[in-house]
ROKOL-934351 format. One record per residue: residue in one letter; x, z, y of N, C-alpha, C, CB in turn. Coordinates in steps of 0.02 Angstrom, whole numbers, m for minus. Glycine has a CB too. Example, Ala and Ser with C-alpha at 12.3 -4.5 7.8 and 13.67 -1.06 7.14 Angstrom:
2
rest,n.X,n.Z,n.Y,ca.X,ca.Z,ca.Y,c.X,c.Z,c.Y,cb.X,cb.Z,cb.Y
a,660,390,m284,615,390,m225,660,390,m165,565,452,m224
s,642,354,m112,684,357,m53,645,394,2,704,286,m30
# end
This chain:
131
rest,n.X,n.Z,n.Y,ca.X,ca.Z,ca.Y,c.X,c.Z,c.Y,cb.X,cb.Z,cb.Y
x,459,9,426,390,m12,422,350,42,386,384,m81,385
x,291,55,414,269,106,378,197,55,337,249,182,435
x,190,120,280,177,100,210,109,67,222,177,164,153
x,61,69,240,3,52,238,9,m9,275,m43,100,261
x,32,m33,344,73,m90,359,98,m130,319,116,m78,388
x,145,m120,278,180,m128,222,139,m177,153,196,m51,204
x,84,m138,156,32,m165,102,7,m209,111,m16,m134,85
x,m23,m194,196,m63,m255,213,m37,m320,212,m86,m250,272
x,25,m332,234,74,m375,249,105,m421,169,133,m323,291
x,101,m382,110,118,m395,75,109,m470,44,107,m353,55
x,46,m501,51,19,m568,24,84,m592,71,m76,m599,42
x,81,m594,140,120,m670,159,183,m639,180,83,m726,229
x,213,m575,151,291,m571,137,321,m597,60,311,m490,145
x,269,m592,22,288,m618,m44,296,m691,m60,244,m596,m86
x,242,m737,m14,252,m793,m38,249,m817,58,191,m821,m107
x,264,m881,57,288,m910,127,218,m963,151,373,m961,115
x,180,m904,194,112,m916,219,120,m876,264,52,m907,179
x,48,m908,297,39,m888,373,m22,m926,409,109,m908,415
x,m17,m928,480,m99,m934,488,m102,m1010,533,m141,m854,540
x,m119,m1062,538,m127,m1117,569,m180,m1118,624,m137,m1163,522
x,m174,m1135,665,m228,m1128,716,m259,m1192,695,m207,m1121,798
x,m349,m1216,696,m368,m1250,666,m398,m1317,725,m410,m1210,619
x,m383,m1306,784,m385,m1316,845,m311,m1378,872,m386,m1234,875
x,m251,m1333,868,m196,m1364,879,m158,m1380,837,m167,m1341,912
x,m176,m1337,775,m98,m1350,718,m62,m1316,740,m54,m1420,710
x,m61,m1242,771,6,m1210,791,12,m1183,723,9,m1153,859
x,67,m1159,695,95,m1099,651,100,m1036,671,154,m1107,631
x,85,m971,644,94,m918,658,110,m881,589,43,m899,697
x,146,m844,598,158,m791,526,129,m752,524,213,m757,509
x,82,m703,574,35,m643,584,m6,m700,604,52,m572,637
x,m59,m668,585,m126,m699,600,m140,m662,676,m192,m680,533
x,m158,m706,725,m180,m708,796,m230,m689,825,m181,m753,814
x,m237,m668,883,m316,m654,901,m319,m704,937,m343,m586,939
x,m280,m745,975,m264,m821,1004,m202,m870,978,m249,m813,1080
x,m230,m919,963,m165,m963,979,m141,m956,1039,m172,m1032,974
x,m66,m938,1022,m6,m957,1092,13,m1015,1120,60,m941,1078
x,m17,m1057,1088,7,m1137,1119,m80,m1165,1164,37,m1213,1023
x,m139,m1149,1121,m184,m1183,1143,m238,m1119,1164,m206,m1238,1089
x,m246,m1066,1145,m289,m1025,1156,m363,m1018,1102,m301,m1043,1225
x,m361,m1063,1066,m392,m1059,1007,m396,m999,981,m367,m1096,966
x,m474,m967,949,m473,m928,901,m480,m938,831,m505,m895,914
x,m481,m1005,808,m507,m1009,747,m450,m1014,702,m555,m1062,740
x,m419,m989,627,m364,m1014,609,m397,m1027,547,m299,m975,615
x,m318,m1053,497,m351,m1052,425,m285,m1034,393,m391,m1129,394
x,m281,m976,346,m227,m963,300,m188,m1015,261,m252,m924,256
x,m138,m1051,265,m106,m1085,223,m34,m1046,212,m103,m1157,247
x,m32,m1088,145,29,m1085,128,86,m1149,137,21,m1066,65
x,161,m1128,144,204,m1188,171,220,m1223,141,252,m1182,197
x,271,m1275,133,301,m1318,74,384,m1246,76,322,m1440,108
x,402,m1255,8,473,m1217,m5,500,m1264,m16,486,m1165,m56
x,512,m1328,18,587,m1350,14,567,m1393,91,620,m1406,m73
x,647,m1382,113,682,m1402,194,721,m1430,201,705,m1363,234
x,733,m1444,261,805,m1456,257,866,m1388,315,809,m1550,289
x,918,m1379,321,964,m1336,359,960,m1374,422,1041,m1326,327
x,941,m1354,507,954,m1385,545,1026,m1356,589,894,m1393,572
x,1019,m1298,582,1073,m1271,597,1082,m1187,581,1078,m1289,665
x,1139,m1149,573,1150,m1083,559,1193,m1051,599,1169,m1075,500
x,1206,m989,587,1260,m952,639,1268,m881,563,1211,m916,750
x,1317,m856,593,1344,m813,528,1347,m716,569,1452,m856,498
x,1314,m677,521,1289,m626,579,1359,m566,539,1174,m594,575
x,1382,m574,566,1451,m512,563,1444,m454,565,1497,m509,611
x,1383,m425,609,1374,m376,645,1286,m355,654,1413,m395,708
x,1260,m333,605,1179,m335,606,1163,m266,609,1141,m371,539
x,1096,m273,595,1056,m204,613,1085,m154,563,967,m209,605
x,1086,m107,560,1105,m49,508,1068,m60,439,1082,29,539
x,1028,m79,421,991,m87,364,1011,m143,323,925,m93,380
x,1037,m187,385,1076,m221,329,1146,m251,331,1039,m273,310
x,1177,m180,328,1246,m178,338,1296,m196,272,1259,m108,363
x,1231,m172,216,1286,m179,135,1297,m268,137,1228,m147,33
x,1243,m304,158,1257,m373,147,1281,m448,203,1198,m383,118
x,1332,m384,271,1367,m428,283,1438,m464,250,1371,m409,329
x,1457,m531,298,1430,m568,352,1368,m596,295,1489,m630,396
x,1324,m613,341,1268,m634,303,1240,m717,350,1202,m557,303
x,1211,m753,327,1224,m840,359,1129,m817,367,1266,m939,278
x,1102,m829,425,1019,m868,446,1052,m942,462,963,m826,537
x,956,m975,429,980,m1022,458,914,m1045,488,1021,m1067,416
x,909,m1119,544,851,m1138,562,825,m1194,503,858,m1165,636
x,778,m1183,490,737,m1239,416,686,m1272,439,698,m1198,345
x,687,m1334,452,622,m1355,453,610,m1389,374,612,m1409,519
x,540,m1362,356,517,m1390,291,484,m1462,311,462,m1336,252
x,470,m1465,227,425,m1563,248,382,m1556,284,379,m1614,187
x,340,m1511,299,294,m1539,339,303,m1519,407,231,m1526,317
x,364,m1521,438,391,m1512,494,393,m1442,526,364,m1553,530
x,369,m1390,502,369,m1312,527,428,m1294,521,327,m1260,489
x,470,m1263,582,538,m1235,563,537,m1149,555,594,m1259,624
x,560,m1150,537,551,m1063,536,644,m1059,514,474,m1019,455
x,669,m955,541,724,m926,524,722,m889,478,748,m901,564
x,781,m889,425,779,m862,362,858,m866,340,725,m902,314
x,875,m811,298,934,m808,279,943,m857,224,951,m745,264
x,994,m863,215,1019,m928,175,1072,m885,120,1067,m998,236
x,1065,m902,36,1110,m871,13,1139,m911,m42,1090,m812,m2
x,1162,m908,m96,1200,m929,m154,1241,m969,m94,1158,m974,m227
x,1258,m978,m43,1324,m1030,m12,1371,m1012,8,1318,m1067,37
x,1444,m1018,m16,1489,m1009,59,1484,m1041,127,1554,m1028,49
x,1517,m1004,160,1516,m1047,247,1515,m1113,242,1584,m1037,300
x,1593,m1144,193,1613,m1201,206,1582,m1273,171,1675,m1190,194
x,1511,m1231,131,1485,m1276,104,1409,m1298,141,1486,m1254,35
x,1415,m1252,200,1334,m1290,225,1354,m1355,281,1272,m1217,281
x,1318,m1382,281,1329,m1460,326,1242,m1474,361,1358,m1546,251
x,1234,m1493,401,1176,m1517,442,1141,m1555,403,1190,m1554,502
x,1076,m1535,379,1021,m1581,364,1010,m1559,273,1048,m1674,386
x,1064,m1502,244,1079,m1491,185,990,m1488,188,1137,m1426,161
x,983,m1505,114,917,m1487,70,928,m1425,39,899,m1541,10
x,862,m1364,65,865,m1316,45,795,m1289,15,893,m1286,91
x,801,m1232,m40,742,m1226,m80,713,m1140,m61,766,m1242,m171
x,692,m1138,m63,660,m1069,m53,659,m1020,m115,588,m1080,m31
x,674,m971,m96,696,m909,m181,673,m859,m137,802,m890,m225
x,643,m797,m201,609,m736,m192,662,m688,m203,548,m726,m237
x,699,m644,m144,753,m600,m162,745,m527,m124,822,m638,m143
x,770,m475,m148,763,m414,m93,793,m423,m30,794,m349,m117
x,770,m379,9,786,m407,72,807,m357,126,730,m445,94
x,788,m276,91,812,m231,112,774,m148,57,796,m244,197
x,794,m86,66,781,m40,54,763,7,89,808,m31,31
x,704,35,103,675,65,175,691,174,137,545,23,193
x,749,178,144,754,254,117,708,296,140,817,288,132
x,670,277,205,616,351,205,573,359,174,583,370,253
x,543,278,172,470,281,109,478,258,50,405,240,124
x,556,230,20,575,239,m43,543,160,m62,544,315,m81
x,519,101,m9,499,41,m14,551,m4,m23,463,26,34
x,557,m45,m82,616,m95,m89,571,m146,m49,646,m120,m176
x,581,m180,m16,551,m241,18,572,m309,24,546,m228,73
x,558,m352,m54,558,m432,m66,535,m477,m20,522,m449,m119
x,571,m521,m11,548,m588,38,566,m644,19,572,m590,106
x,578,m706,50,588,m772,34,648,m781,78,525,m822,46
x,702,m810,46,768,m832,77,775,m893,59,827,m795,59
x,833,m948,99,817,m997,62,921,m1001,23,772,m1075,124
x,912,m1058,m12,973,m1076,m55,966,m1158,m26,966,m1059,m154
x,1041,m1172,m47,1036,m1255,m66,1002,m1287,m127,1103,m1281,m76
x,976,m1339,m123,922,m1359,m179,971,m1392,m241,859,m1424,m144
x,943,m1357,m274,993,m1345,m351,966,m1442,m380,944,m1246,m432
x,1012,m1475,m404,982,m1572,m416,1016,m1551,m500,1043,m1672,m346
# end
């Protein structure tokens, strides 16, 4: 990703927002020049709920080069409370402890190291919800 990209992007890589179409209620993570579901231009910036539940995961053995130090590594599908699902890696768990429907919380962790422009790049992963 190059750096000025990078910047811009920064508000809704740091915290878990994105753009609602104000028309349909679609979700988008980049803000749109149309909604994809209705064709709407109007949106409004929100932010999501951080806690979900696990609907399902798969375990990636074999990923892109960048993030090779932290295989196997678990995504999973999340829909939060207010029903938006979105994909996101899942961490503090072993394999044998995720189960369908687990309650999961959202945490701020690195997420990779970009060596050409020397950018550590933080995001939101989620965990099981600590009771």
């Amino acid at each position: 990703m190059k750096v000025p990209r990078y910047w811009r992007n920064k508000p809704f890589n740091y915290r878990l927002a994105g753009w609602r179409c104000t028309h349909c209620g679609t979700f988008h993570h980049e803000r749109p020049i149309v909604c994809r579901k209705c064709g709407a231009r109007e949106f409004a910036e929100v932010e999501l709920p951080k806690e979900g539940k696990l609907l399902a995961y798969t375990i990636l053995k074999t990923p892109p080069k960048e993030f090779g130090s932290q295989t196997p590594y678990i995504i999973g599908l999340i829909e939060l409370v207010d029903g938006t699902r979105i994909l996101s890696q899942i961490v503090d768990v072993q394999e044998d402890e995720l189960r369908p429907e687990m309650k999961v919380e959202l945490v701020f962790r690195k997420i990779r190291e970009d060596e050409s422009s020397g950018i550590i790049e933080y995001g939101y992963k989620f965990r099981p919800m600590l009771t």
